[in-house]
C-alpha positions as CSV (number, residue, x, y, z in Angstrom):
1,X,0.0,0.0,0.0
2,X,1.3,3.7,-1.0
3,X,1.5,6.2,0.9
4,X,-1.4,8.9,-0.8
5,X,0.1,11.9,1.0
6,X,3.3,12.2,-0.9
7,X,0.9,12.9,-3.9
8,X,-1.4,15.2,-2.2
9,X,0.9,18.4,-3.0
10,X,1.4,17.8,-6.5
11,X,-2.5,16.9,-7.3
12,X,-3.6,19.3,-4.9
13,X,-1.8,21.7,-6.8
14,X,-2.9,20.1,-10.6
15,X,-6.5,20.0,-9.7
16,X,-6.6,23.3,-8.5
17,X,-4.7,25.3,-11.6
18,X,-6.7,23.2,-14.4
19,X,-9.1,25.6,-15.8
20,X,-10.2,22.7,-18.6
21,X,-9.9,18.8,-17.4
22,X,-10.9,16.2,-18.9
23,X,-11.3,13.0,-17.4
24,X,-11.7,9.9,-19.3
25,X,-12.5,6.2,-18.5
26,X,-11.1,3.0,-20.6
27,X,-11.8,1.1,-23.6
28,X,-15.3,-1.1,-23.3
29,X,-15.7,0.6,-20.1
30,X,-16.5,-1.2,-16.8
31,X,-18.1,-0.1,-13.3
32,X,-14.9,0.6,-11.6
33,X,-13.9,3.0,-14.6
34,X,-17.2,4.6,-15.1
35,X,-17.6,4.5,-10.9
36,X,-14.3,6.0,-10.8
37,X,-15.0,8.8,-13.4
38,X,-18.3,10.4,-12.4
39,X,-17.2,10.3,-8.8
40,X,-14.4,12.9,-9.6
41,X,-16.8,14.1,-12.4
42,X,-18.8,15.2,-9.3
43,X,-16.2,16.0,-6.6
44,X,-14.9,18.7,-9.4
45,X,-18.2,20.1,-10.2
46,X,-19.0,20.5,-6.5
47,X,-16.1,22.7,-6.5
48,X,-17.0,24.9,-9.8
49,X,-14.3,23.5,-12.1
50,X,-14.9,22.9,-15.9
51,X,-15.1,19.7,-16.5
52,X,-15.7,16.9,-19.6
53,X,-15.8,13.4,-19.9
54,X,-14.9,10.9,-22.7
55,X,-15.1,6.7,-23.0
56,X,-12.9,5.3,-25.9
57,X,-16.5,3.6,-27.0
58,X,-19.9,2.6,-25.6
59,X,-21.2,1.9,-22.1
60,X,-22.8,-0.8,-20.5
61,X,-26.4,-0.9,-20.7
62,X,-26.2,-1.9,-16.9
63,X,-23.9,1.7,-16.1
64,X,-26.2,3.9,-17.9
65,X,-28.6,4.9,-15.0
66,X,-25.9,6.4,-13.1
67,X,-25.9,10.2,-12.1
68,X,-23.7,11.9,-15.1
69,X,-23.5,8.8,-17.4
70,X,-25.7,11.1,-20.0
71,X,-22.4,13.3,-20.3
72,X,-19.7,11.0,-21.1
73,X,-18.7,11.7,-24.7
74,X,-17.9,8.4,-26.6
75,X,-14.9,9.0,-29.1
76,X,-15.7,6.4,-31.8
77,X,-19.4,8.3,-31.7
78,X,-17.9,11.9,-32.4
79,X,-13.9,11.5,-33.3
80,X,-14.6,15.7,-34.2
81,X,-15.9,16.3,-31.0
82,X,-14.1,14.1,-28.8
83,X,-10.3,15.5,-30.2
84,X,-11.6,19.1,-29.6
85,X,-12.2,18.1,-26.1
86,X,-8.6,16.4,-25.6
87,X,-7.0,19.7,-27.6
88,X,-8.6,22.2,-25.3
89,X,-8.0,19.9,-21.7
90,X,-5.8,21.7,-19.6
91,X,-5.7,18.4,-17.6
92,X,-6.1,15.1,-18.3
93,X,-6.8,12.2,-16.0
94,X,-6.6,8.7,-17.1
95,X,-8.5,6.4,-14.9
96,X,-8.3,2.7,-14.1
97,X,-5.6,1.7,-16.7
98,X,-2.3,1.7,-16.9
99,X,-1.3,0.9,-20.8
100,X,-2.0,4.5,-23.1
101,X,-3.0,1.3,-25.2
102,X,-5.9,1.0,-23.3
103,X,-7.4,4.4,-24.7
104,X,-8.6,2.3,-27.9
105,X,-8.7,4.5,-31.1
106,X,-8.1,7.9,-28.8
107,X,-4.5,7.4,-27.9
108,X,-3.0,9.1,-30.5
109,X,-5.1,12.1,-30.0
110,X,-4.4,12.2,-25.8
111,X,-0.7,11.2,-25.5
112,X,0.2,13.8,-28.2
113,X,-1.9,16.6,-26.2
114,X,0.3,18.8,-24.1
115,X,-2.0,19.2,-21.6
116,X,-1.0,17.8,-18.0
117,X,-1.8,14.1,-17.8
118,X,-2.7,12.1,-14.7
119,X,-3.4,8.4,-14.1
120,X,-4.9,7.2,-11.0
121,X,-5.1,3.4,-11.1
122,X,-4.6,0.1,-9.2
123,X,-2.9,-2.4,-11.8
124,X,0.5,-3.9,-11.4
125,X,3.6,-2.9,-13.6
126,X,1.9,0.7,-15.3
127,X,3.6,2.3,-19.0
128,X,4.9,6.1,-17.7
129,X,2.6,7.9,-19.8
130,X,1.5,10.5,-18.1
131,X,2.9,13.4,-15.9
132,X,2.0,12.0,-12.3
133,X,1.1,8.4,-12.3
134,X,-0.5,7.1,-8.9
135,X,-1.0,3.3,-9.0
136,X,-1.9,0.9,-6.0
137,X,-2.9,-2.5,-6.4
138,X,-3.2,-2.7,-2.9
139,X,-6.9,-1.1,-3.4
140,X,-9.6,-3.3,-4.7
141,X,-10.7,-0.7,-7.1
142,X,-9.6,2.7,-9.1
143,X,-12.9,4.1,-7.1
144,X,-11.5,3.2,-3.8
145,X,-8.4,4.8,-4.6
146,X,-9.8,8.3,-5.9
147,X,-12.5,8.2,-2.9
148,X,-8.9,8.4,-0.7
149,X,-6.8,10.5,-2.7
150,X,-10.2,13.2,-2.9
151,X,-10.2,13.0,1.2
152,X,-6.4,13.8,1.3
153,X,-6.9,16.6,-0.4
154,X,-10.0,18.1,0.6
155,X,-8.6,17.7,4.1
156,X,-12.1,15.8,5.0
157,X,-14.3,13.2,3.8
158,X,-16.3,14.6,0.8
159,X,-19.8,12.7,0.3
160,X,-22.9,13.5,-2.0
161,X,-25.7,11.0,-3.1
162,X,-24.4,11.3,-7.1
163,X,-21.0,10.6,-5.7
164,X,-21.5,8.0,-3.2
165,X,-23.6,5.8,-5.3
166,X,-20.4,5.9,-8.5
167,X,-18.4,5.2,-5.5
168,X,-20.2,2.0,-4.6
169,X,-20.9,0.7,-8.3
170,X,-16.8,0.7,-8.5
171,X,-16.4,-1.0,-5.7
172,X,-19.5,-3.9,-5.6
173,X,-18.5,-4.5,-9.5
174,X,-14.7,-4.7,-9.3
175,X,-14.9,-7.1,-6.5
176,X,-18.3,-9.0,-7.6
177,X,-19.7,-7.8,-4.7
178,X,-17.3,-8.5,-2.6
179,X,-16.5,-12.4,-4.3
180,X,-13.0,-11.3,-5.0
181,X,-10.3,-8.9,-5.4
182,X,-8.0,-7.2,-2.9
183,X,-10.9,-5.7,-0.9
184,X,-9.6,-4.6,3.0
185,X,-11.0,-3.5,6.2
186,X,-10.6,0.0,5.2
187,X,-13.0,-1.0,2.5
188,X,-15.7,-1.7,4.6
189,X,-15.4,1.2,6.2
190,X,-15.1,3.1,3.0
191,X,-18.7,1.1,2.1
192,X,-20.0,2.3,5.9
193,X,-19.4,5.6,4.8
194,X,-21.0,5.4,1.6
195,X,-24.3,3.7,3.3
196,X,-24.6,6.0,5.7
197,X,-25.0,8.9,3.3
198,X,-28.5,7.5,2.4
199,X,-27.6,5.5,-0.7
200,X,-29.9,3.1,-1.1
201,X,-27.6,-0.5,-2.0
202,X,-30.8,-2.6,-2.6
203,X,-31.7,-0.4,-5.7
204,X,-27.8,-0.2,-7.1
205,X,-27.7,-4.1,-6.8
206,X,-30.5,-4.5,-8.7
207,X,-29.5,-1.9,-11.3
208,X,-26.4,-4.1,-11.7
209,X,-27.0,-7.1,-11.3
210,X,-31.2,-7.8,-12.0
211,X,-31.4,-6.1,-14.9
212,X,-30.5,-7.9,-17.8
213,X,-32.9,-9.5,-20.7
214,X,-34.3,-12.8,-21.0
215,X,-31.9,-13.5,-23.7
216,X,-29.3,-13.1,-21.6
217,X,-30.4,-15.2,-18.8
218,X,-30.9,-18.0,-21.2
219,X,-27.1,-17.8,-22.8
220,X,-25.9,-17.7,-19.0
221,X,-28.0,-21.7,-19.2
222,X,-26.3,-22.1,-22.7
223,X,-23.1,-21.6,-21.3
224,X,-23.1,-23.7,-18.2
225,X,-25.0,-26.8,-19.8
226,X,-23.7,-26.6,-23.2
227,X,-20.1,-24.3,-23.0
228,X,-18.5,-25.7,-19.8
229,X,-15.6,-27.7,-19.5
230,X,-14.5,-28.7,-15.8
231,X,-10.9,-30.2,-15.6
232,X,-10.9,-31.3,-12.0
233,X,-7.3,-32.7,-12.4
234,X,-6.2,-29.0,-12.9
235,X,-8.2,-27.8,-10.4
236,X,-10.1,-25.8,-13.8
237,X,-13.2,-25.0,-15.9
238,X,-13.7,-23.0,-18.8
239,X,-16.4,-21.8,-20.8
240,X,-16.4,-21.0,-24.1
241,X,-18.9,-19.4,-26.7
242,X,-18.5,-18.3,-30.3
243,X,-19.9,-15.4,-32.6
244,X,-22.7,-18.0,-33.5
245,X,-23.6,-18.6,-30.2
246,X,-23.9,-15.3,-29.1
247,X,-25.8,-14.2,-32.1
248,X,-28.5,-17.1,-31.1
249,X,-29.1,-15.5,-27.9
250,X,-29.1,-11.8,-29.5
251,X,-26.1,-10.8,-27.4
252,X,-25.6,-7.0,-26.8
253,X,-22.4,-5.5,-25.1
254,X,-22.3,-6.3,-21.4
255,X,-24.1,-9.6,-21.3
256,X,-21.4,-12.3,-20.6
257,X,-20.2,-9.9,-17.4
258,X,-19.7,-12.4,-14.5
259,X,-20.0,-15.5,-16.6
260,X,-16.0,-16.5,-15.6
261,X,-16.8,-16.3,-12.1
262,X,-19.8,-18.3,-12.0
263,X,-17.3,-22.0,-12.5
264,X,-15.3,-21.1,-9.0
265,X,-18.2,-22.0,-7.2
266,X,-17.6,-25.7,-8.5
267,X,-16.2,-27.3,-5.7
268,X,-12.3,-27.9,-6.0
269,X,-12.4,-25.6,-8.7
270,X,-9.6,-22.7,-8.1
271,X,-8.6,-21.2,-11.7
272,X,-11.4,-20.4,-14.3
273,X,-11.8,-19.1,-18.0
274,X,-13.5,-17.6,-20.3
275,X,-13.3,-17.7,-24.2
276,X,-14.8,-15.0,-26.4
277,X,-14.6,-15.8,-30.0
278,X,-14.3,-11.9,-31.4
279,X,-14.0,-11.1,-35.3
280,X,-10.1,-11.8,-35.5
281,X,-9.1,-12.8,-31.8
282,X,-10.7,-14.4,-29.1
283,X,-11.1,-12.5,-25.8
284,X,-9.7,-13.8,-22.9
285,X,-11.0,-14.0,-19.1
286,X,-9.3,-15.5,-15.8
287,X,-10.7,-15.6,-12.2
288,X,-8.8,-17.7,-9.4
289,X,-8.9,-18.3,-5.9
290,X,-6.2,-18.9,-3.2
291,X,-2.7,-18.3,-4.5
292,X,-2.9,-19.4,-8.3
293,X,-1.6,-16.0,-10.0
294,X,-4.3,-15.6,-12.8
295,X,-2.2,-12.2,-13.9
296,X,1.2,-13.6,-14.6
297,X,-1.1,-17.0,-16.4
298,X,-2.7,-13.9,-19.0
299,X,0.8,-12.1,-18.9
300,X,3.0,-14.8,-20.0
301,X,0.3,-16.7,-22.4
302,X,-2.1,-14.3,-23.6
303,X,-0.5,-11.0,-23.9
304,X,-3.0,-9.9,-20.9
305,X,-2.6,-8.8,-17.5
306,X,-4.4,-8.0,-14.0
307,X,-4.6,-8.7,-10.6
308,X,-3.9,-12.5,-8.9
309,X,-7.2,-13.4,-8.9
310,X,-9.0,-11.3,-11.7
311,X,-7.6,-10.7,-15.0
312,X,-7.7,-11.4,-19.3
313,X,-6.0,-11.3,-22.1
314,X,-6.3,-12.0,-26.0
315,X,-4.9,-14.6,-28.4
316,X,-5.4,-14.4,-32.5
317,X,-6.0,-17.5,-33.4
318,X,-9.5,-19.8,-33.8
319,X,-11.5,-20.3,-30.7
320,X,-10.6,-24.1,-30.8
321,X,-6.7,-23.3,-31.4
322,X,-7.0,-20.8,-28.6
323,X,-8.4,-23.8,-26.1
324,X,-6.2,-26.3,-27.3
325,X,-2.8,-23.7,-26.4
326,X,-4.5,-22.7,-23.2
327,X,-5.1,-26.5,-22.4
328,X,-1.1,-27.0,-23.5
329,X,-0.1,-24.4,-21.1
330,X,-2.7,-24.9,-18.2
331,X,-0.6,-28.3,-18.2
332,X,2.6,-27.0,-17.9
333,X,1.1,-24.8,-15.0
334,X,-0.4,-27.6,-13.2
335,X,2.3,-27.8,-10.3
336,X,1.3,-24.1,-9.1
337,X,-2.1,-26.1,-8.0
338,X,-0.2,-28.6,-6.2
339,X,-0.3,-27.0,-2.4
340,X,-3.9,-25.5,-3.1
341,X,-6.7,-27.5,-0.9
């Protein structure tokens, strides 16, 4: 864990010179990014600043409710628009990523801007891209962190309904409610916090996660009955689904969210995977529990990265090649479950 206050000065200072900031989430967006995003969206505009936002492409169906959503400019929608934004930022801050790769068809456009860049993130290992680069994995989300770094330098806990509920979607969705991820104490209290300003949780749940289509709750059956494979000699299960199956079940962006965690609850089951057949790759999930390193697994394999327990990647290659080299190297891996009960 960092210590936040050795970067209070310099922010402080950013944040409070910045006469145009633009803060912008990453590619195919998820709740900790957009979470992240409209909760300093609304910490700055509670303090009069100007301030945009931008996604590299579209939102979740499932994020869309949230206080602030209806302003985030999506590049690939309006390039014109979006590049103005970027050339007239003062201030940029990068949010939850840690690769300028990560800012899809936009990066050319933001690393070559001279305004002042920020990244606030909790990934392992991040690219120096930007001007001040504060990074803990230690946090279980980018929202946690930014909730912090916002109470170091307002000298005070800062709390608003808009706020509190981005706050919480970062945190319940980048730890499936609290299945996973690095979450602490600290978090809890964080959580307490955000509760206690009159959020109401049972109505974000159920914005998040009981609010999805029929069609979608029928691939989830798909998947488990027909698009399973459990390995229990590896400790591993997979699921895999191709373009054809999605189109069956009239997939829409968003849908197979959660689907790699749903094999961990097999019993003996400690590393699982998802396989997404895209037009020329196929998209790459990991989950894990105990000690099995799921990050280096996507790092070393599949070009990917993460956190121990939660992470992806990508190979290019058929869906069936990509199994058959994940099987080939799950094998080679297989002592790393050895010790795991």
């Amino acid at each position: 864990m960092i210590d936040l206050s050795k970067y209070t000065k310099e922010l402080s200072k950013l944040f409070s010179s910045a006469e145009n900031i633009l803060i912008i989430s990453h590619i195919n967006p998820d709740g900790d990014s957009v979470g992240a995003q409209l909760a300093l969206y609304h910490y700055f505009k509670a303090n009069g600043k100007n301030v945009s936002l931008m996604a590299p492409n579209n939102l979740q169906e499932f994020l869309k409710w949230m206080d602030g959503a209806e302003q985030i400019n999506i590049f690939i929608k309006d390039r014109k628009k979006n590049k103005l934004l970027i050339e007239r930022a003062d201030l940029i801050v990068m949010l939850d990523f840690n690769q300028s790769g990560r800012l899809g068809e936009a990066e050319d456009s933001v690393t070559a801007s001279n305004a002042k860049k920020v990244v606030i993130d909790h990934h392992l290992d991040p690219e120096n891209f930007a001007d001040l680069i504060i990074s803990d994995p230690a946090k279980c989300s980018t929202s946690e962190l930014v909730h912090e770094l916002i109470c170091e330098i307002n000298g005070a806990k800062f709390m608003n309904r808009s706020y509190a509920e981005a706050l919480y979607v970062g945190i319940i969705t980048d730890t499936g409610n609290f299945e996973h991820g690095s979450y602490s104490s600290r978090t809890f209290r964080i959580v307490a916090d955000l509760l206690d300003s009159g959020i109401i949780k049972e109505k974000i749940i159920n914005l998040i996660y009981n609010n999805f289509s029929s069609d979608r709750i029928r691939l989830q059956g798909f998947a488990l009955n027909q698009r399973m494979v459990v390995i229990p000699e590896f400790r591993t299960a997979y699921i895999y689904l191709s373009k054809n199956d999605l189109k069956e079940y009239n997939h829409v962006k968003g849908d197979t969210e959660g689907f790699v965690n749903m094999p961990l609850s097999i019993k003996g089951i400690n590393f699982s995977a998802l396989f997404i057949e895209k037009d020329n790759f196929i998209k790459l999930s990991f989950r894990s529990k105990g000690q099995f390193p799921s990050n280096e697994f996507a790092s070393l394999y599949f070009s990917g990265g993460g956190h121990m327990n939660a992470s992806g990647g990508e190979f290019n290659d058929t869906l069936d090649n990509t199994i058959a080299y994940f099987l080939k190297v799950l094998k080679e891996n297989v002592w790393r479950f050895e010790n795991q009960s």
